[in-house]
PyMOL CGO cylinders between C-alpha atoms (Angstrom):
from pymol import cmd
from pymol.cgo import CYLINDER

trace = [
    CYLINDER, 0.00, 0.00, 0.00, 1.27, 3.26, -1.20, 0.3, 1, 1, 1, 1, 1, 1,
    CYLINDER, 1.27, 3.26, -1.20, -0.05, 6.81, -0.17, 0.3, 1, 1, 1, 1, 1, 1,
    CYLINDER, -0.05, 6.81, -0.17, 0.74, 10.71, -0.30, 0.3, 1, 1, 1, 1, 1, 1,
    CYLINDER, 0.74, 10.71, -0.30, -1.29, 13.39, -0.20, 0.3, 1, 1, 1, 1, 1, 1,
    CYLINDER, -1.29, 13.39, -0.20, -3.79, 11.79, 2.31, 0.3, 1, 1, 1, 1, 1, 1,
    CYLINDER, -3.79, 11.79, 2.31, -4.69, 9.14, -0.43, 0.3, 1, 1, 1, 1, 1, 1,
    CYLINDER, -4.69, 9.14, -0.43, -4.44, 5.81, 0.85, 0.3, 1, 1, 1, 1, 1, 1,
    CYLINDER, -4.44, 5.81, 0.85, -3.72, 3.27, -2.72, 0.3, 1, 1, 1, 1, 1, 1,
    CYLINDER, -3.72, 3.27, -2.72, -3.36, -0.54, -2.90, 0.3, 1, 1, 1, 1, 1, 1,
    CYLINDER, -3.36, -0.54, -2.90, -2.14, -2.12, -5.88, 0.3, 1, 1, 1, 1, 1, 1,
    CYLINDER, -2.14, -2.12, -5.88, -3.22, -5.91, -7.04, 0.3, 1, 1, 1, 1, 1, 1,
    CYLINDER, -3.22, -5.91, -7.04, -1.72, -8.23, -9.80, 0.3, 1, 1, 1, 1, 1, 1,
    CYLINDER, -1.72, -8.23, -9.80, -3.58, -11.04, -11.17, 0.3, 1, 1, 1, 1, 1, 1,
    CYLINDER, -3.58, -11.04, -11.17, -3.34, -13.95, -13.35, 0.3, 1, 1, 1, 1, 1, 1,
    CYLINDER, -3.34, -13.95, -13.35, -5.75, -11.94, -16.58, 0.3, 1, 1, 1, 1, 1, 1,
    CYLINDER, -5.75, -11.94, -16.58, -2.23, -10.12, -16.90, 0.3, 1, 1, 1, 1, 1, 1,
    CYLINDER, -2.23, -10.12, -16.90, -3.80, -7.07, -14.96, 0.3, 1, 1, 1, 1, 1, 1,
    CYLINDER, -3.80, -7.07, -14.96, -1.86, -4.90, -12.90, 0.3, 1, 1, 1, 1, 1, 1,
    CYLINDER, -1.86, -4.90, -12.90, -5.30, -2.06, -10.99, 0.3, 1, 1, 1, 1, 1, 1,
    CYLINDER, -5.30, -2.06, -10.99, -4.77, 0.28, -8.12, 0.3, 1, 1, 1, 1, 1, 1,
    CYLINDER, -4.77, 0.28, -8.12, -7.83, 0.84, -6.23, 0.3, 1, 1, 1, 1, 1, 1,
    CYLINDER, -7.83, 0.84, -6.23, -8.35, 3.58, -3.31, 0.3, 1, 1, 1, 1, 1, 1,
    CYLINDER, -8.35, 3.58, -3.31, -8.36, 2.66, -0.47, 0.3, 1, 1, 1, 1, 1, 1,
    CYLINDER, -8.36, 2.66, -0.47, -9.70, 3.99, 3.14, 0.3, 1, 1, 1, 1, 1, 1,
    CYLINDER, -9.70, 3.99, 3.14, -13.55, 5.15, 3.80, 0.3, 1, 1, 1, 1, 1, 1,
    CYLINDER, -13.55, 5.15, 3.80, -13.64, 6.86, 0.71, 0.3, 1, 1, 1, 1, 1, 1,
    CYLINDER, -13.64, 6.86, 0.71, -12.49, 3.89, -1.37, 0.3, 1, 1, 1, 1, 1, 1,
    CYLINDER, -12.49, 3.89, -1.37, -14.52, 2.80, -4.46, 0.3, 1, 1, 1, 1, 1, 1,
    CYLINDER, -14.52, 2.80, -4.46, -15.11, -0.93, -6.04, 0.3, 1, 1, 1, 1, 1, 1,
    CYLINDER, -15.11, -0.93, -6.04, -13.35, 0.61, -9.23, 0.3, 1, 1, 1, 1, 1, 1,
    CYLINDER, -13.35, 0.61, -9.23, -10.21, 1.04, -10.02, 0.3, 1, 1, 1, 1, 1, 1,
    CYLINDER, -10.21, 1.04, -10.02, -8.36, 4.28, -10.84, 0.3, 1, 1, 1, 1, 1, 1,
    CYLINDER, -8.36, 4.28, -10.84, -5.68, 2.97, -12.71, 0.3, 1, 1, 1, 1, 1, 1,
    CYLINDER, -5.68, 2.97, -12.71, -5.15, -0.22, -14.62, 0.3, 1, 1, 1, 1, 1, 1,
    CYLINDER, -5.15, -0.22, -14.62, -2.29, -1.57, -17.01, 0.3, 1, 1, 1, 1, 1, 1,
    CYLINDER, -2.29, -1.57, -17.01, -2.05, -4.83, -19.39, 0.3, 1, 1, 1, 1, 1, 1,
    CYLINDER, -2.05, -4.83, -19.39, 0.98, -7.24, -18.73, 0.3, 1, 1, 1, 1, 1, 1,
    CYLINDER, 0.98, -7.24, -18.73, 0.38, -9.28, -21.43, 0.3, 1, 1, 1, 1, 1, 1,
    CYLINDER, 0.38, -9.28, -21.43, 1.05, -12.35, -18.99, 0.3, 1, 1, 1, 1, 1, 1,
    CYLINDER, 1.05, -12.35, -18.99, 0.47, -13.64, -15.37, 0.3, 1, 1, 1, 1, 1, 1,
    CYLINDER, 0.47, -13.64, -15.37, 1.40, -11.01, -12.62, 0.3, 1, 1, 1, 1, 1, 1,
    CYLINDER, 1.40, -11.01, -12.62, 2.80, -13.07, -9.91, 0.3, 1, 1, 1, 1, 1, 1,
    CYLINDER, 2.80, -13.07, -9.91, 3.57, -10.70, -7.17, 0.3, 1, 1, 1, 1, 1, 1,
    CYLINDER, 3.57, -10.70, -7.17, 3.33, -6.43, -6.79, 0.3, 1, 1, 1, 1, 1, 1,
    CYLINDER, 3.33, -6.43, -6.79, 5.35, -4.31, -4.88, 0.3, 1, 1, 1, 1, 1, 1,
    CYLINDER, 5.35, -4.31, -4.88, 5.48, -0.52, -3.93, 0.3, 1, 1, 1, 1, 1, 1,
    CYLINDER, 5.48, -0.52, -3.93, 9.28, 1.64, -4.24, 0.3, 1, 1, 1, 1, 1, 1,
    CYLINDER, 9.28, 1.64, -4.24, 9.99, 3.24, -1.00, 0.3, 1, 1, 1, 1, 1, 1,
    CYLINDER, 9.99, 3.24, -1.00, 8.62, 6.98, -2.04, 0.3, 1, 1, 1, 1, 1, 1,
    CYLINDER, 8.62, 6.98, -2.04, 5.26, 5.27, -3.41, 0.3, 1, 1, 1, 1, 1, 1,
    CYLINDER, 5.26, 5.27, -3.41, 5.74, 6.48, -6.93, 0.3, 1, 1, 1, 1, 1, 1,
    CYLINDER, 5.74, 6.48, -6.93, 6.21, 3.19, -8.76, 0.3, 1, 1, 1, 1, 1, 1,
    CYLINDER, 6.21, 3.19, -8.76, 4.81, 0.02, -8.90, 0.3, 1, 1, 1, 1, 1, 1,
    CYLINDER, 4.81, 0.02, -8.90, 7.25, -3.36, -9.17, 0.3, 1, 1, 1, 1, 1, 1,
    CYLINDER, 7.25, -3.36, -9.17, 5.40, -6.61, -10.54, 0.3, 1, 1, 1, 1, 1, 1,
    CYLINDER, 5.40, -6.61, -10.54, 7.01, -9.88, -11.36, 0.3, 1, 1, 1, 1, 1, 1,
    CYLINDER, 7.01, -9.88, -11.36, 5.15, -11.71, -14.32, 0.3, 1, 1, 1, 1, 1, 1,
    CYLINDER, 5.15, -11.71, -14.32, 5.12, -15.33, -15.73, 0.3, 1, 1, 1, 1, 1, 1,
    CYLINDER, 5.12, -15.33, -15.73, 7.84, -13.68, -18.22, 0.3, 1, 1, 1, 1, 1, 1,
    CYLINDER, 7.84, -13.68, -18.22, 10.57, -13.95, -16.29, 0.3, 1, 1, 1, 1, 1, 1,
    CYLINDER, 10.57, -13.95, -16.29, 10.52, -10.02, -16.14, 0.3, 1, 1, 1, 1, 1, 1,
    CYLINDER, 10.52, -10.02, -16.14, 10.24, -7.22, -13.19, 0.3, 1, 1, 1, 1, 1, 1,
    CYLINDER, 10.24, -7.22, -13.19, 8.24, -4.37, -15.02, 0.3, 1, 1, 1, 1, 1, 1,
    CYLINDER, 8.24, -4.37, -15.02, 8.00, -1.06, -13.42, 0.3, 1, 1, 1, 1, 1, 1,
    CYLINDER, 8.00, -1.06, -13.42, 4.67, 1.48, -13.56, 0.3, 1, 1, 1, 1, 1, 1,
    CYLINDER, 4.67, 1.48, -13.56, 5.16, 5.06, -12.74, 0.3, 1, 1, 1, 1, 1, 1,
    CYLINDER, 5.16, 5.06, -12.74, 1.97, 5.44, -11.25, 0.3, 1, 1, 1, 1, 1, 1,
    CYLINDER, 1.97, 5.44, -11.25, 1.48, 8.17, -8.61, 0.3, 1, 1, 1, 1, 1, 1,
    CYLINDER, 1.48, 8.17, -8.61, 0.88, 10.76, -10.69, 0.3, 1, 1, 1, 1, 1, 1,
    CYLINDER, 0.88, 10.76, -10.69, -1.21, 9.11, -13.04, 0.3, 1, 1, 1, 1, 1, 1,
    CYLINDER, -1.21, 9.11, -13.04, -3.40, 7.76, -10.14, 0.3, 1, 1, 1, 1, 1, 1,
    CYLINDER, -3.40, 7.76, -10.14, -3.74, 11.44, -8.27, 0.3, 1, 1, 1, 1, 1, 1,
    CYLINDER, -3.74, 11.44, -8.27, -5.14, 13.21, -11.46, 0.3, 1, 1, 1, 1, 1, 1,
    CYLINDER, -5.14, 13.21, -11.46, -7.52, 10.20, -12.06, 0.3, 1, 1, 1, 1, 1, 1,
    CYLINDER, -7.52, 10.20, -12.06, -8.97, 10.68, -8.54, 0.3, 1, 1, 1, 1, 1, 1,
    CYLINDER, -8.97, 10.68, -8.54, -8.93, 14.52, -8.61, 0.3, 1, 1, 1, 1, 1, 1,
    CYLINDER, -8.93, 14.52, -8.61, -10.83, 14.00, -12.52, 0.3, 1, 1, 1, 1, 1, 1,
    CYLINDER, -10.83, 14.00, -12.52, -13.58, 11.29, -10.11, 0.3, 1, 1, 1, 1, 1, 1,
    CYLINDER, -13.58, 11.29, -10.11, -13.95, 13.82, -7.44, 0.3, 1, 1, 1, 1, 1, 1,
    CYLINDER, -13.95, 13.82, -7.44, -14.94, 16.87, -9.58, 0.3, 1, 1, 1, 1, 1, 1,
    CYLINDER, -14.94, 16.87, -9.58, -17.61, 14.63, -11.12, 0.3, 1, 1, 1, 1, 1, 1,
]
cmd.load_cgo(trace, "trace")
C-alpha cells in the first residue's frame, strides 16, 4: 500500500495479466483508478519506497515497473470533480 497526499492506494496483480490500483480507506470505491495490461500472469506487486512506482514480477521472467502516482492522483482529482 502506497499513499501521499492523504490518499491511501493498494495495488493488485492477477493472473488476466492485470496490474489495478484501487483507493483505499472510507472513501475507497469498487473501481479502479488505474489499470495496465501485462500481457502475462502477474505473480507478485510491490510498492518503491517513495510510493511512486509500482514493481510486478510476471510469468515472463521479467520485473516491469509502472510510474503510477501521478497518473493515479489526477484520475482521482478528474472522479472527485464529477
Amino acid at each position: 500500500m502506497a499513499g501521499g497526499v492523504g490518499i491511501e492506494l493498494i495495488a493488485t496483480g492477477v493472473d488476466d495479466g492485470t496490474v489495478r490500483v484501487w483507493e483505499g480507506g472510507g472513501k475507497g470505491g469498487k473501481q479502479s483508478v488505474a489499470v495496465w495490461e501485462v500481457g502475462c500472469p502477474v505473480m507478485g506487486v510491490c510498492w518503491s519506497a517513495d510510493g511512486q512506482h509500482i514493481y510486478l514480477a510476471a510469468l515472463d521472467n521479467e520485473i516491469h515497473m509502472c510510474v503510477c502516482f501521478l497518473i493515479v492522483v489526477k484520475e482521482l482529482e478528474m472522479l472527485n470533480a464529477s
